[in-house]
KOLLUM-487001 format. One record per residue: x, y, z of N, C-alpha, C in turn; residue in three letters. Coordinates in nm, 2 decimals, always signed. Example, Ala and Ser with C-alpha at 12.3 -4.5 7.8 and 13.67 -1.06 7.14 Angstrom:
REM KOLLUM-487001
      n.X      n.Y      n.Z     ca.X     ca.Y     ca.Z      c.X      c.Y      c.Z   code
    +1.32    -0.57    +0.78    +1.23    -0.45    +0.78    +1.32    -0.33    +0.78    ALA
    +1.28    -0.22    +0.71    +1.37    -0.11    +0.71    +1.29    +0.00    +0.79    SER
This chain:
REM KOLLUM-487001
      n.X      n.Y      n.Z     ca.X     ca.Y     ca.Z      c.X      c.Y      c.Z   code
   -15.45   -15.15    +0.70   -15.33   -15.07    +0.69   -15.33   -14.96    +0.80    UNK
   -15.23   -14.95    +0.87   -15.20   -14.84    +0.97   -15.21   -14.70    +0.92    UNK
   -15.28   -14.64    +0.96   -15.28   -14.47    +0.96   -15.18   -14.41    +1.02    UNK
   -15.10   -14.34    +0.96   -14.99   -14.21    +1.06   -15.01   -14.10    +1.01    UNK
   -15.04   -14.02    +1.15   -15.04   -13.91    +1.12   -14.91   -13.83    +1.13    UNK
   -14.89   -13.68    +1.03   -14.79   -13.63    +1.06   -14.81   -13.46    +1.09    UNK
   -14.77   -13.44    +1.20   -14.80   -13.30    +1.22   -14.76   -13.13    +1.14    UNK
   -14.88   -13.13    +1.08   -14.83   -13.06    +0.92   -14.79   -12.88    +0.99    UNK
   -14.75   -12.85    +1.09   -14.78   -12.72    +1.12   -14.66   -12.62    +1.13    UNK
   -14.53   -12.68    +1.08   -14.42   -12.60    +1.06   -14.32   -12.76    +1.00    UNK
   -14.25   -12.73    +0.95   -14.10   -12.87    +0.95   -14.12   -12.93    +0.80    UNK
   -14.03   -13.03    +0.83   -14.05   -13.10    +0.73   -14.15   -13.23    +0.70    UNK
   -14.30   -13.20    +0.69   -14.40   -13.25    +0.71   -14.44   -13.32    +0.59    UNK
   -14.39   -13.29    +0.51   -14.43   -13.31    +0.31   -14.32   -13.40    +0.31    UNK
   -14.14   -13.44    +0.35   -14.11   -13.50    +0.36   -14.12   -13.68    +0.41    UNK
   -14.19   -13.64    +0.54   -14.23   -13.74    +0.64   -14.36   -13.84    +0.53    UNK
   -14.42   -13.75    +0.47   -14.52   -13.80    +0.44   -14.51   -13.90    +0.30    UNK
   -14.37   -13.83    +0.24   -14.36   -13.90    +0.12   -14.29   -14.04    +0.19    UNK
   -14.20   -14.03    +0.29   -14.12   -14.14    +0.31   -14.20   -14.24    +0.33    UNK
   -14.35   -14.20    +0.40   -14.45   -14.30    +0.40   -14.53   -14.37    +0.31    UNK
   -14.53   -14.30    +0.24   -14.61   -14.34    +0.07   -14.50   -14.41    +0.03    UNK
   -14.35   -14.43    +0.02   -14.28   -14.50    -0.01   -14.31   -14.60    +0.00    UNK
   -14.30   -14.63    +0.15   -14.27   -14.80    +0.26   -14.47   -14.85    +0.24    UNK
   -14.55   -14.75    +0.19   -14.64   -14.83    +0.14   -14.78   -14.78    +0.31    UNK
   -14.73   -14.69    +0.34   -14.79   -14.66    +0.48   -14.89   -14.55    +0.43    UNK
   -15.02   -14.54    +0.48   -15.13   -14.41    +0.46   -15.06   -14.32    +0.56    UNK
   -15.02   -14.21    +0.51   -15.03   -14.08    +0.61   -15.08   -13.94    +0.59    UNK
   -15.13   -13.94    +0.71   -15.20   -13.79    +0.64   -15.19   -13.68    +0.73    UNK
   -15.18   -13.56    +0.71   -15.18   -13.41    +0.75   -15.26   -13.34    +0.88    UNK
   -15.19   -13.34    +1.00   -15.27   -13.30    +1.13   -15.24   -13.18    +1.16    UNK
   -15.35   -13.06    +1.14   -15.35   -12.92    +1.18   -15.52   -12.90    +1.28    UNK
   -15.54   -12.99    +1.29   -15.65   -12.98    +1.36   -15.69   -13.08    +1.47    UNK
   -15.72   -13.08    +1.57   -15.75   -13.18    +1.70   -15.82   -13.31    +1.60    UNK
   -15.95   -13.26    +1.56   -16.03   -13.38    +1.48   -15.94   -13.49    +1.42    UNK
   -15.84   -13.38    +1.32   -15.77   -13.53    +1.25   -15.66   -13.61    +1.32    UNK
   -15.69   -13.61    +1.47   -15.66   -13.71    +1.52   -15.71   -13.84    +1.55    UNK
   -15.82   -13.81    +1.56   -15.94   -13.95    +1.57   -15.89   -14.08    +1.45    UNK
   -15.86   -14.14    +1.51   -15.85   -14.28    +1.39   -15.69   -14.31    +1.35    UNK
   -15.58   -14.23    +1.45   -15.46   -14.25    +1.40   -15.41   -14.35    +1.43    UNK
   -15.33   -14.44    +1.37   -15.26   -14.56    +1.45   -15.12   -14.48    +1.56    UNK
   -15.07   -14.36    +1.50   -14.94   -14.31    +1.57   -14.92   -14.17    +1.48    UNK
   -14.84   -14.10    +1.58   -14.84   -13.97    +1.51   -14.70   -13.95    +1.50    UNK
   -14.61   -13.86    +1.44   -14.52   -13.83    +1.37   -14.50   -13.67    +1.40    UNK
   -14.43   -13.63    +1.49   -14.38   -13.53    +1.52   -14.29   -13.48    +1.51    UNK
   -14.27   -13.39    +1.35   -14.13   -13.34    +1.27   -14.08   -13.25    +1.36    UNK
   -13.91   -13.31    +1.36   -13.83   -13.15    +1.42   -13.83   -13.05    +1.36    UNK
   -13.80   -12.95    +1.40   -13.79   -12.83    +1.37   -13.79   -12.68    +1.49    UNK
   -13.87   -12.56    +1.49   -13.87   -12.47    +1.57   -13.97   -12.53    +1.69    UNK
   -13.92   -12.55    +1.76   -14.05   -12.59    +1.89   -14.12   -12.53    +1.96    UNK
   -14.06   -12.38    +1.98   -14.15   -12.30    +1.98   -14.22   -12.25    +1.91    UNK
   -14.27   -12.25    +1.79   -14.36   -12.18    +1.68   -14.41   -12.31    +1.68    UNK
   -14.38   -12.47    +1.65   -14.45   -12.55    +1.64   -14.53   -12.55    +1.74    UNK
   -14.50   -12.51    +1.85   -14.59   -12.52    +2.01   -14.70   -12.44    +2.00    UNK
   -14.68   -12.27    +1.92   -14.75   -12.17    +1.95   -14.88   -12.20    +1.81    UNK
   -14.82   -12.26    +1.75   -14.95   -12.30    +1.67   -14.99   -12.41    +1.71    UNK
   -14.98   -12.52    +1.79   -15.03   -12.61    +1.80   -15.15   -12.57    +1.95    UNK
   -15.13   -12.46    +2.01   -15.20   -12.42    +2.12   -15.31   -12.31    +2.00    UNK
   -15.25   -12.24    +1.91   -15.40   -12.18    +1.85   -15.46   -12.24    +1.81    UNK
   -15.39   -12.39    +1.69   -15.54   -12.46    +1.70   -15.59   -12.53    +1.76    UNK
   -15.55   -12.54    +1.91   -15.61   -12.61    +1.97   -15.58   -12.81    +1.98    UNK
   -15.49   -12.80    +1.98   -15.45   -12.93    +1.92   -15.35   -12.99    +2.08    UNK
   -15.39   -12.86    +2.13   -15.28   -12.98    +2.27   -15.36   -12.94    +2.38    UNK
   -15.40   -13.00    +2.52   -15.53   -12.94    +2.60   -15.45   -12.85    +2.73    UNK
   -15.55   -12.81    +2.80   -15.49   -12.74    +2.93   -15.38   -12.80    +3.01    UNK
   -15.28   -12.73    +3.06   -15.20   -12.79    +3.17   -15.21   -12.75    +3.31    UNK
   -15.09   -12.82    +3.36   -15.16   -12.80    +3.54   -14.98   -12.80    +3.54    UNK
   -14.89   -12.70    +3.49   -14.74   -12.70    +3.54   -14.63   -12.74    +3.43    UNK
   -14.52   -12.76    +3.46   -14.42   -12.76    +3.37   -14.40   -12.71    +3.27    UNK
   -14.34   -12.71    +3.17   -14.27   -12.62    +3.05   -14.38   -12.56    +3.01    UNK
   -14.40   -12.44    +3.01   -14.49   -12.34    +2.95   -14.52   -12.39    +2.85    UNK
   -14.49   -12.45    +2.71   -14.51   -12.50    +2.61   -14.52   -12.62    +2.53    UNK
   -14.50   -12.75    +2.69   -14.52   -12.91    +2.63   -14.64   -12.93    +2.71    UNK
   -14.71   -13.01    +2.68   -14.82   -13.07    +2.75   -14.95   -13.13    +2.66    UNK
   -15.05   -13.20    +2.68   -15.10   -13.25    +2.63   -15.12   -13.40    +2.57    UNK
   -14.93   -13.44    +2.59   -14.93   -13.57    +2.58   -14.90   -13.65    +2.71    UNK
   -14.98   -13.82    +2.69   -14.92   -13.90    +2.81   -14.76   -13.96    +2.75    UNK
   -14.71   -13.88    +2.79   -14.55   -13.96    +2.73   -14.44   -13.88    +2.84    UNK
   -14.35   -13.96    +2.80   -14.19   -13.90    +2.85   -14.15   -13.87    +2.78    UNK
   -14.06   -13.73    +2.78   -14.02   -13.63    +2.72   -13.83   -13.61    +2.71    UNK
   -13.70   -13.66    +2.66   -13.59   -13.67    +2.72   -13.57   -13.52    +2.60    UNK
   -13.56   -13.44    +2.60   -13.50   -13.29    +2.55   -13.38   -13.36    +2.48    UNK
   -13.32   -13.37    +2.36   -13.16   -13.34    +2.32   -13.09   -13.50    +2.39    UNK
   -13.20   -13.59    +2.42   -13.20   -13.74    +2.48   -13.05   -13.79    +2.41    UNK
   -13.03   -13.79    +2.28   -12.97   -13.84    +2.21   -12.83   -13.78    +2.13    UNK
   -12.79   -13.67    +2.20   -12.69   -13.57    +2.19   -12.66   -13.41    +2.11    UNK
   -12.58   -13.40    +2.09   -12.60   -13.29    +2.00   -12.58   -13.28    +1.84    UNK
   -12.60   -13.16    +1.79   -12.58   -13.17    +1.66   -12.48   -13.23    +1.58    UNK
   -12.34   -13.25    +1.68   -12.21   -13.33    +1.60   -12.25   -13.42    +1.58    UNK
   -12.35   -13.52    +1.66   -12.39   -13.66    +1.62   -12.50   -13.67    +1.54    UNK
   -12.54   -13.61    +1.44   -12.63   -13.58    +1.33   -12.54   -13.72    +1.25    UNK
   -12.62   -13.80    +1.16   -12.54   -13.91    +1.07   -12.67   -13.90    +0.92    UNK
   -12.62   -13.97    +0.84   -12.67   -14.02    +0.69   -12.64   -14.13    +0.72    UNK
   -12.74   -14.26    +0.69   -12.70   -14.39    +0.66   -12.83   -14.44    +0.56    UNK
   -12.81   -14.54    +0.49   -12.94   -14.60    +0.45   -12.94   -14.73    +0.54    UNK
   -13.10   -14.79    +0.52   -13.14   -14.89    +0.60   -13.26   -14.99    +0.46    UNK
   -13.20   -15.13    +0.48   -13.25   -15.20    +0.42   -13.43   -15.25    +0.47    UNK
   -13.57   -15.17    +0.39   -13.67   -15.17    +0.40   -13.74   -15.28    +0.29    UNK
   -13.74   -15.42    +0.36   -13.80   -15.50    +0.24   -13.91   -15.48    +0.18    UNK
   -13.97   -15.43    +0.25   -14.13   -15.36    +0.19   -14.14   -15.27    +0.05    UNK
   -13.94   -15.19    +0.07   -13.98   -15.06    -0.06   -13.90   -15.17    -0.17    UNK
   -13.86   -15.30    -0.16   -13.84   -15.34    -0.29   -13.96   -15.41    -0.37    UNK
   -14.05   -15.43    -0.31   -14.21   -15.46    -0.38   -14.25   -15.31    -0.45    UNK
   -14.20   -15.23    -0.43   -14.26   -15.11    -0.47   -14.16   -15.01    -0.57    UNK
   -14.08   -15.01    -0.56   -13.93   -15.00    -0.61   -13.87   -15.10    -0.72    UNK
   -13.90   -15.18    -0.73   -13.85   -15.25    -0.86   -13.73   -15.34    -0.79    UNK
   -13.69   -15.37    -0.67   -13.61   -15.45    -0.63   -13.51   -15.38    -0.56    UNK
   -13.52   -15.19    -0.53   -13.46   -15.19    -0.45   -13.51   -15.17    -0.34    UNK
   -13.49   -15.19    -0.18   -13.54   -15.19    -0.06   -13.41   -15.11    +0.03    UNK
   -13.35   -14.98    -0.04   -13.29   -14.94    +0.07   -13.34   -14.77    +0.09    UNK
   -13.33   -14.75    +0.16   -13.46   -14.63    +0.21   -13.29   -14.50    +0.29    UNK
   -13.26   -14.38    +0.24   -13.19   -14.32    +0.28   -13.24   -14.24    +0.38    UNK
   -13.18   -14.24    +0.49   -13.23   -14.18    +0.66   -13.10   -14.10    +0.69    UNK
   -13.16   -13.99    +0.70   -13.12   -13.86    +0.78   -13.13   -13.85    +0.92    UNK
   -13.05   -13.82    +1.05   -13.11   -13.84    +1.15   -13.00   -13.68    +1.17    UNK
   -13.07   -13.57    +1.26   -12.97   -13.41    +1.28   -13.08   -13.45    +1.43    UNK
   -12.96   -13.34    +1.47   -13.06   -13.27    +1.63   -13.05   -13.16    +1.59    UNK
């Protein structure tokens, strides 16, 4: 079974977590470097970016940088800011998850929030 982790350190992190226990997925709570060891993927809730940033540099949870945004770094990834537009294209839709009708009693539709 895949591990995800979700980053418990501001947002909606209790949410993320139950939607995983839904679909039948282990996830569990990263406020510390360590409980990263062993993750299949991590789960990075929106919310305030900068307070998420300023605590993720006190615990130590992102490493030294060498340039750009005062407050991203530490991952190998590409980064698109607001990639996907602004908050008018915020939607509600549900999405058909065969996994949550094994678990659900036959229904398999999972309600998804998507905001910027």
């Amino acid at each position: 079974m895949a591990v995800v982790g979700v980053l418990a350190l501001q947002g909606s992190y209790n949410e993320h977590l139950a939607a995983l226990r839904r679909i039948g997925v282990r996830g569990v709570e990263v406020r510390k470097p360590e409980q990263l060891l062993g993750l299949d993927s991590l789960i990075i809730p929106g919310g305030e970016s900068t307070t998420m940033a300023k605590l993720a540099n006190y615990h130590n949870l992102v490493g030294q940088k060498t340039g750009g945004q005062e407050l991203v770094g530490g991952l190998d990834c590409t980064v698109h800011r607001n990639f996907f537009g602004s908050q008018l294209q915020s939607f509600e839709t549900e999405l058909s998850v065969p996994k949550l009708a094994e678990k659900e009693g036959g229904n398999d539709t999972c309600h998804l929030l998507y905001w910027k």
